[in-house]
PDB file of N, CA, C and O in Angstrom:
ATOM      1  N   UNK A   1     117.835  -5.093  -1.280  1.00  0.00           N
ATOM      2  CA  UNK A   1     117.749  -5.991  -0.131  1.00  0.00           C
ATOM      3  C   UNK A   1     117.596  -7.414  -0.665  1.00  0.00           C
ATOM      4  O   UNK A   1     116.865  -7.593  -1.639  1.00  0.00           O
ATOM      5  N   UNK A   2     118.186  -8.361  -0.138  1.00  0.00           N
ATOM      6  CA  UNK A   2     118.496  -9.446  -0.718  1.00  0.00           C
ATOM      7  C   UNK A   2     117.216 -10.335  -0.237  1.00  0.00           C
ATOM      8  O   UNK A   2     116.673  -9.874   0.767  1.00  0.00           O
ATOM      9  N   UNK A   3     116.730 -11.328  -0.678  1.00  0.00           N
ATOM     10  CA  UNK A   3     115.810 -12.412   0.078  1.00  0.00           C
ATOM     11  C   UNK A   3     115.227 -12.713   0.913  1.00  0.00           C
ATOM     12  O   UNK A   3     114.034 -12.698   1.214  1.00  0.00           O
ATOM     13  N   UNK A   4     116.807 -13.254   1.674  1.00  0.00           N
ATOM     14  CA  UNK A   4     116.628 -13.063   3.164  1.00  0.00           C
ATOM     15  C   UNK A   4     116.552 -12.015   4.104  1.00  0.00           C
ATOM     16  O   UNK A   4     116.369 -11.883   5.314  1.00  0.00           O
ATOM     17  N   UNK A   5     116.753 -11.338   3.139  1.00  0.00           N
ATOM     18  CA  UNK A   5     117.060  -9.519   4.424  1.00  0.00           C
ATOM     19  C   UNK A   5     115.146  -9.354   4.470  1.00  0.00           C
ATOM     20  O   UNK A   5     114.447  -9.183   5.469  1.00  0.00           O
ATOM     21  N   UNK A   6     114.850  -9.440   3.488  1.00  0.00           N
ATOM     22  CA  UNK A   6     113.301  -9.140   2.947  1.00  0.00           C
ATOM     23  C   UNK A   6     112.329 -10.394   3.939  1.00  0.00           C
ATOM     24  O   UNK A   6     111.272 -10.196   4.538  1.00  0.00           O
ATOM     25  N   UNK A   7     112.856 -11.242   3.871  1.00  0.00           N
ATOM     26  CA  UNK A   7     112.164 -12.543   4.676  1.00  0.00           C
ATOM     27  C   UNK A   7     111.985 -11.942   5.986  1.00  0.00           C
ATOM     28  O   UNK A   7     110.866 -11.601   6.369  1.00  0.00           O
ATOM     29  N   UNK A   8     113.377 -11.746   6.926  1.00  0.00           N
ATOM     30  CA  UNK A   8     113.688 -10.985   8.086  1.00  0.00           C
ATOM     31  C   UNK A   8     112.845 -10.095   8.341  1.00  0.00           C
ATOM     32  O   UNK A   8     111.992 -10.214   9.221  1.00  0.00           O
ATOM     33  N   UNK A   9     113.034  -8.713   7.318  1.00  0.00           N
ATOM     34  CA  UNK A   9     112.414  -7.822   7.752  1.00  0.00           C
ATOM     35  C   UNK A   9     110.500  -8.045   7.767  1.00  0.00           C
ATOM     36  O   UNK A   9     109.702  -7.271   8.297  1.00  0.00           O
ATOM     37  N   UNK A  10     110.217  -9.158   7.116  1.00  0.00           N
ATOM     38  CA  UNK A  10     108.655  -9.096   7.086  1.00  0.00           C
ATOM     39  C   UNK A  10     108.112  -9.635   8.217  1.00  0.00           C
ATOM     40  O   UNK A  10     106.964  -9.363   8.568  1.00  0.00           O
ATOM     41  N   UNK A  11     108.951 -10.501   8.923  1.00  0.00           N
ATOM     42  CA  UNK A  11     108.781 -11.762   9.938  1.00  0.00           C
ATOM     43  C   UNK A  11     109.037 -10.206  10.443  1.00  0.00           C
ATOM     44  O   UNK A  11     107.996  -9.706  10.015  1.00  0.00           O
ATOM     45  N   UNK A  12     109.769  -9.089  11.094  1.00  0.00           N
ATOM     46  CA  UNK A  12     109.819  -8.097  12.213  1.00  0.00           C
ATOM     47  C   UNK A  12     108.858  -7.285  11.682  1.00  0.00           C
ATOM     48  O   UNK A  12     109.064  -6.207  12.239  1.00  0.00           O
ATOM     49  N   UNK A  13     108.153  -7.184  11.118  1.00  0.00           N
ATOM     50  CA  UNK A  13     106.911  -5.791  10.923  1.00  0.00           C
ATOM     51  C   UNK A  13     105.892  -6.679  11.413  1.00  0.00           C
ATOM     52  O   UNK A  13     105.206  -6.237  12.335  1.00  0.00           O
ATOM     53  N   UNK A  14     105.603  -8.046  10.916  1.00  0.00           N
ATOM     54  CA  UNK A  14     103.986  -8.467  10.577  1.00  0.00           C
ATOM     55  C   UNK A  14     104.187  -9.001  12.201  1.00  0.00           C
ATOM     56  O   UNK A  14     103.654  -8.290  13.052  1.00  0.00           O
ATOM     57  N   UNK A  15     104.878 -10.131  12.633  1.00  0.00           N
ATOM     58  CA  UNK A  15     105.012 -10.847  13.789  1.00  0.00           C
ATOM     59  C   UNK A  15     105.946 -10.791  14.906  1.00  0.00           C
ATOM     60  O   UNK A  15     106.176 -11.677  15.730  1.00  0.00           O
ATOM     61  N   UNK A  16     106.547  -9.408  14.801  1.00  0.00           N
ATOM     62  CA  UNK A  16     107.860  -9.169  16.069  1.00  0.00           C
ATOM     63  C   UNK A  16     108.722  -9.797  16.381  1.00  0.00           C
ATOM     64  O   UNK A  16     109.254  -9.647  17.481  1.00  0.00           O
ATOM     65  N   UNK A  17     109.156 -10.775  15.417  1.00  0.00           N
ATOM     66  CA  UNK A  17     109.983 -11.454  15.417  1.00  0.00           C
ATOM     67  C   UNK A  17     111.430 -10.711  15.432  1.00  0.00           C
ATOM     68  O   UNK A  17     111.403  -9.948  14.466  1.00  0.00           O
ATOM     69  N   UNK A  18     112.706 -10.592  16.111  1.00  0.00           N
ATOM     70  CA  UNK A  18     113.896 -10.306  15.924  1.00  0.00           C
ATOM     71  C   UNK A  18     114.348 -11.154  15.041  1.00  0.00           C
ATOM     72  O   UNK A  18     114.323 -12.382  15.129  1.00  0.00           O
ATOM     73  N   UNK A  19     114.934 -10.246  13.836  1.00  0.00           N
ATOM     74  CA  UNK A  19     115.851 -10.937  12.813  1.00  0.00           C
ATOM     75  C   UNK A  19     116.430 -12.264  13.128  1.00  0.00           C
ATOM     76  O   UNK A  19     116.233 -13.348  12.580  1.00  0.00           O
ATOM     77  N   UNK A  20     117.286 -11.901  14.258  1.00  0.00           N
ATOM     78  CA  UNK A  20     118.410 -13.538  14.693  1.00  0.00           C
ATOM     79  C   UNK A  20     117.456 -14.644  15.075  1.00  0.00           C
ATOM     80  O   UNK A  20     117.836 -15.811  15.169  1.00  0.00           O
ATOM     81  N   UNK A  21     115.923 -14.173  15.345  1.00  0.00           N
ATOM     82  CA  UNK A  21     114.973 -15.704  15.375  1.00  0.00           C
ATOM     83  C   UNK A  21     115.289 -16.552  13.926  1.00  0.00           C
ATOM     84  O   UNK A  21     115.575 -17.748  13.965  1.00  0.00           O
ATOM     85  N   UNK A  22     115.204 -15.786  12.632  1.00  0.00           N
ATOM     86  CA  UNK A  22     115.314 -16.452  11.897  1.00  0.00           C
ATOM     87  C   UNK A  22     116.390 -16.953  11.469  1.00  0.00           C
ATOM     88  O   UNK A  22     116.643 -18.141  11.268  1.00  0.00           O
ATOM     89  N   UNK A  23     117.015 -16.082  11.329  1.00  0.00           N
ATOM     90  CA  UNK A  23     118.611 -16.134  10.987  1.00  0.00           C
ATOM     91  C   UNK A  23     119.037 -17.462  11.534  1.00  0.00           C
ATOM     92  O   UNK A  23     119.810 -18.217  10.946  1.00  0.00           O
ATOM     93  N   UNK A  24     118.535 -17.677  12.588  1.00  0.00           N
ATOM     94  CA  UNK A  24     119.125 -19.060  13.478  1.00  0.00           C
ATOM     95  C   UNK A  24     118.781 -20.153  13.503  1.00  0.00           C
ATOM     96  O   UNK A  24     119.139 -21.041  14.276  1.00  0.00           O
ATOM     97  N   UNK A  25     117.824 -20.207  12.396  1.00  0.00           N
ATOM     98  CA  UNK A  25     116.844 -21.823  12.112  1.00  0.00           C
ATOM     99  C   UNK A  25     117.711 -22.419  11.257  1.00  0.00           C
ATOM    100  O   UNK A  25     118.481 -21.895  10.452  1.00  0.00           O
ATOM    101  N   UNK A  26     117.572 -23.231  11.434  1.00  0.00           N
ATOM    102  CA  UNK A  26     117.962 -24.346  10.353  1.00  0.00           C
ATOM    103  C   UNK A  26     117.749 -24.012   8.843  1.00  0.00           C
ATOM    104  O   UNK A  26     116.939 -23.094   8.711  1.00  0.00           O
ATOM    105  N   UNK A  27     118.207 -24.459   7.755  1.00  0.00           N
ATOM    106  CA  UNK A  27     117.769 -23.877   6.332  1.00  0.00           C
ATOM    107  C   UNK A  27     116.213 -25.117   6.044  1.00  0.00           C
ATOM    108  O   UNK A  27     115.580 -24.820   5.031  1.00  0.00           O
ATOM    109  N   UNK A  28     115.806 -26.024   6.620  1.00  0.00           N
ATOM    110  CA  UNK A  28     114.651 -26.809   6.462  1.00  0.00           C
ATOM    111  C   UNK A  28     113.562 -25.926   7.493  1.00  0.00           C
ATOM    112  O   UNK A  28     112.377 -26.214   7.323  1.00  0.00           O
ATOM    113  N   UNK A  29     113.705 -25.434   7.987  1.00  0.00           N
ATOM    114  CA  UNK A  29     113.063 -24.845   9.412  1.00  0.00           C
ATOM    115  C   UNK A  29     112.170 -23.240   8.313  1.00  0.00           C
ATOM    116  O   UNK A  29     111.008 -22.905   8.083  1.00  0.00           O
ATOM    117  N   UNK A  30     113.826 -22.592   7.872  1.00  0.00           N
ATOM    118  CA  UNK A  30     113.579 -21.146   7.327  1.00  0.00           C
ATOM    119  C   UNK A  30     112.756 -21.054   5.760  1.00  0.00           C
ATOM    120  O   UNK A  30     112.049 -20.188   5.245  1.00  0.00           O
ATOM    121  N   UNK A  31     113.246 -22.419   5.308  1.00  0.00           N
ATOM    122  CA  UNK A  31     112.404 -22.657   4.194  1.00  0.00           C
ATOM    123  C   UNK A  31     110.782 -22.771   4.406  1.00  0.00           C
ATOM    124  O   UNK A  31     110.058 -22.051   3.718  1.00  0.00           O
ATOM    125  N   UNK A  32     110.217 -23.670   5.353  1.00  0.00           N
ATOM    126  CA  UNK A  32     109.066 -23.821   5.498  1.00  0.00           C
ATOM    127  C   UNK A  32     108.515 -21.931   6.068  1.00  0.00           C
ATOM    128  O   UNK A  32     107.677 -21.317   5.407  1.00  0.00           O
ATOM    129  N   UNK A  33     108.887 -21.586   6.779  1.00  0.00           N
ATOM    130  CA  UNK A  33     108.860 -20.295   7.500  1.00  0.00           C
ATOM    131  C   UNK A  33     108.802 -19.357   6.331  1.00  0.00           C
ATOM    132  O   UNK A  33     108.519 -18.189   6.599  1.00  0.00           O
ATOM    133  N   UNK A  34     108.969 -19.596   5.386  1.00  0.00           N
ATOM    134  CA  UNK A  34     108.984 -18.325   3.831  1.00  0.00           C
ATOM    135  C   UNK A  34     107.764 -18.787   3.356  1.00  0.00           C
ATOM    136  O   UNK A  34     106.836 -18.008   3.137  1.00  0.00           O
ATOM    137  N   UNK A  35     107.656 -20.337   3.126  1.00  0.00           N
ATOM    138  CA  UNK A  35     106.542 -20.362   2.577  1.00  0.00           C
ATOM    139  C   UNK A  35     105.295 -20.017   3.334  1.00  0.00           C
ATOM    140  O   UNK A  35     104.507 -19.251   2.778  1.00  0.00           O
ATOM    141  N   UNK A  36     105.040 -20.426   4.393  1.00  0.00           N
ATOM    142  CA  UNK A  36     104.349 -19.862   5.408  1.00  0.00           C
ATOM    143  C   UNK A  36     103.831 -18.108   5.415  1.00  0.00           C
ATOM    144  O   UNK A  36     102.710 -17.599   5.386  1.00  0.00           O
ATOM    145  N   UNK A  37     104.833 -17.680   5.453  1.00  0.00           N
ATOM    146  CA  UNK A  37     104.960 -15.908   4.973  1.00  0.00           C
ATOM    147  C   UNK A  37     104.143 -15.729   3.694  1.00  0.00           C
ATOM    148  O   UNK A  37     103.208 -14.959   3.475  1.00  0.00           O
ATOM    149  N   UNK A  38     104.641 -16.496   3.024  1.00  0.00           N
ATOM    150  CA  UNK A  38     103.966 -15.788   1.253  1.00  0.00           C
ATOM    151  C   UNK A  38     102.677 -16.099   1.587  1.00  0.00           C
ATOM    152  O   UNK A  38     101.737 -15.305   1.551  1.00  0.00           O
ATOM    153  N   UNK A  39     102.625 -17.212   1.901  1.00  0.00           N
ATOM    154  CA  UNK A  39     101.041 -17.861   2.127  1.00  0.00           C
ATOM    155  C   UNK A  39      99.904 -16.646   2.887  1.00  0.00           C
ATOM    156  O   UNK A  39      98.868 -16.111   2.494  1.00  0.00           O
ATOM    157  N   UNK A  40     100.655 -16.568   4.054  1.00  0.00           N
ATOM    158  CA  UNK A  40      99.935 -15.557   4.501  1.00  0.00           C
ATOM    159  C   UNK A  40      99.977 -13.512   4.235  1.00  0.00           C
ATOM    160  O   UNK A  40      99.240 -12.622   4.659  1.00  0.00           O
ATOM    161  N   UNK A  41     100.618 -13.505   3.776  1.00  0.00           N
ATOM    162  CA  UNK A  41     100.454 -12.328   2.584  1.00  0.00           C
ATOM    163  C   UNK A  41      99.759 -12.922   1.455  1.00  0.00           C
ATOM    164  O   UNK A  41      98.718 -12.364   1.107  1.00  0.00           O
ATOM    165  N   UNK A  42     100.044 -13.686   0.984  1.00  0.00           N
ATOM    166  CA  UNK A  42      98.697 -13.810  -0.329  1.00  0.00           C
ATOM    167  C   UNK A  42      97.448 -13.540   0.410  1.00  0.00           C
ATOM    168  O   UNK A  42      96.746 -12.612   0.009  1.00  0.00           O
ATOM    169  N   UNK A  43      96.903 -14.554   1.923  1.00  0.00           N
ATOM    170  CA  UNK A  43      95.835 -14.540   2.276  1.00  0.00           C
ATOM    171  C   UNK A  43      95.057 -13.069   3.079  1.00  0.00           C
ATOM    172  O   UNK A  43      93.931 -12.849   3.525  1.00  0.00           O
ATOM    173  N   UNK A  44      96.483 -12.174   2.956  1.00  0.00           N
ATOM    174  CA  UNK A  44      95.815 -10.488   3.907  1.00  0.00           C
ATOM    175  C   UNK A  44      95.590  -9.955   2.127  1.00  0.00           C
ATOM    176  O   UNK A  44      94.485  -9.502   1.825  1.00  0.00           O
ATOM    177  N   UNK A  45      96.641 -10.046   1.090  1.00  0.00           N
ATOM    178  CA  UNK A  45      95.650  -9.521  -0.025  1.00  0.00           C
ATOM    179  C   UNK A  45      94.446  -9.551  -0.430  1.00  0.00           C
ATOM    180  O   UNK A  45      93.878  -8.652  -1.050  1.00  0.00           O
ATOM    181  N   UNK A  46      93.916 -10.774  -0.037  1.00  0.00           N
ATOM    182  CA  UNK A  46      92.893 -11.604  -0.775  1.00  0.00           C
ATOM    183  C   UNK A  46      91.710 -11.009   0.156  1.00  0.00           C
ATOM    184  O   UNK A  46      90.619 -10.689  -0.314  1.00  0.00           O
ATOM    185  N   UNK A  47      92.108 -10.872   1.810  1.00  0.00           N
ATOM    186  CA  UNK A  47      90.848 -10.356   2.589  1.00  0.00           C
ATOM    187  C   UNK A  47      90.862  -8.632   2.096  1.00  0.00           C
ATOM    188  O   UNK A  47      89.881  -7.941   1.820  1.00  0.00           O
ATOM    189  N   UNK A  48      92.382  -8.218   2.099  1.00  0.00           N
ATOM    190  CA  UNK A  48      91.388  -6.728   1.547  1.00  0.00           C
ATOM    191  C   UNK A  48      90.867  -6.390   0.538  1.00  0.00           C
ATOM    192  O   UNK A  48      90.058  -5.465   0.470  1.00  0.00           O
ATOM    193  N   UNK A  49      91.354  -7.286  -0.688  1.00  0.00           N
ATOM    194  CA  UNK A  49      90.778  -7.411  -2.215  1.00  0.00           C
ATOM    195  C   UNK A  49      89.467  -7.576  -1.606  1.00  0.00           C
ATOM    196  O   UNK A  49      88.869  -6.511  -1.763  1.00  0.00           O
ATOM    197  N   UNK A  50      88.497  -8.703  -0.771  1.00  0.00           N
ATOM    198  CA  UNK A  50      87.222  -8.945  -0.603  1.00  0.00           C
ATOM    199  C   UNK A  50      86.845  -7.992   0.117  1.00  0.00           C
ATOM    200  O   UNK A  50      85.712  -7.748  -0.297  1.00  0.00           O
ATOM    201  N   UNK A  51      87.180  -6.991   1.294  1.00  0.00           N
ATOM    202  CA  UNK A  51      86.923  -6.200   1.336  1.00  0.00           C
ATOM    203  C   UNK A  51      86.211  -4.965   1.160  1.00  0.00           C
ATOM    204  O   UNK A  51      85.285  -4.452   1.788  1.00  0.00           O
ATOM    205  N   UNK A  52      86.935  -4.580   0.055  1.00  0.00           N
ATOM    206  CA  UNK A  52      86.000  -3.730  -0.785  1.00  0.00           C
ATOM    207  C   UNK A  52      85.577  -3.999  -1.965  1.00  0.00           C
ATOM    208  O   UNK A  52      85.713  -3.353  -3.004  1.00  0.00           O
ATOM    209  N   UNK A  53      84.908  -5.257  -1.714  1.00  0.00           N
ATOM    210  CA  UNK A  53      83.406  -5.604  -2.507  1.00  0.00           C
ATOM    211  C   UNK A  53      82.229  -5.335  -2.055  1.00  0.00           C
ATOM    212  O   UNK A  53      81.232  -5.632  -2.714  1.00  0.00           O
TER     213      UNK A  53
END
């Protein structure tokens, strides 16, 4: 799965987003929107890493 297929599909599991929401942004729009994503997957690792402390 390529990048964007992976971008897509995370934006439809985590936030219900339909694929063509993204698909249809602008490439300045979809860029910020990835980083956004990683950001917040780093930050659900980090709460279940603390978690089980």
């Amino acid at each position: 799965m390529d990048s964007e297929a992976s971008v897509a599909y995370a934006l439809f599991r985590l936030k219900k987003w339909k694929p063509s929401e993204y698909y249809n942004m602008g490439a300045g729009e979809r860029l910020i929107t990835r980083a956004f994503l990683k950001q917040e997957i780093q930050d659900l690792k980090e709460e279940m890493k603390n978690k089980g402390r």
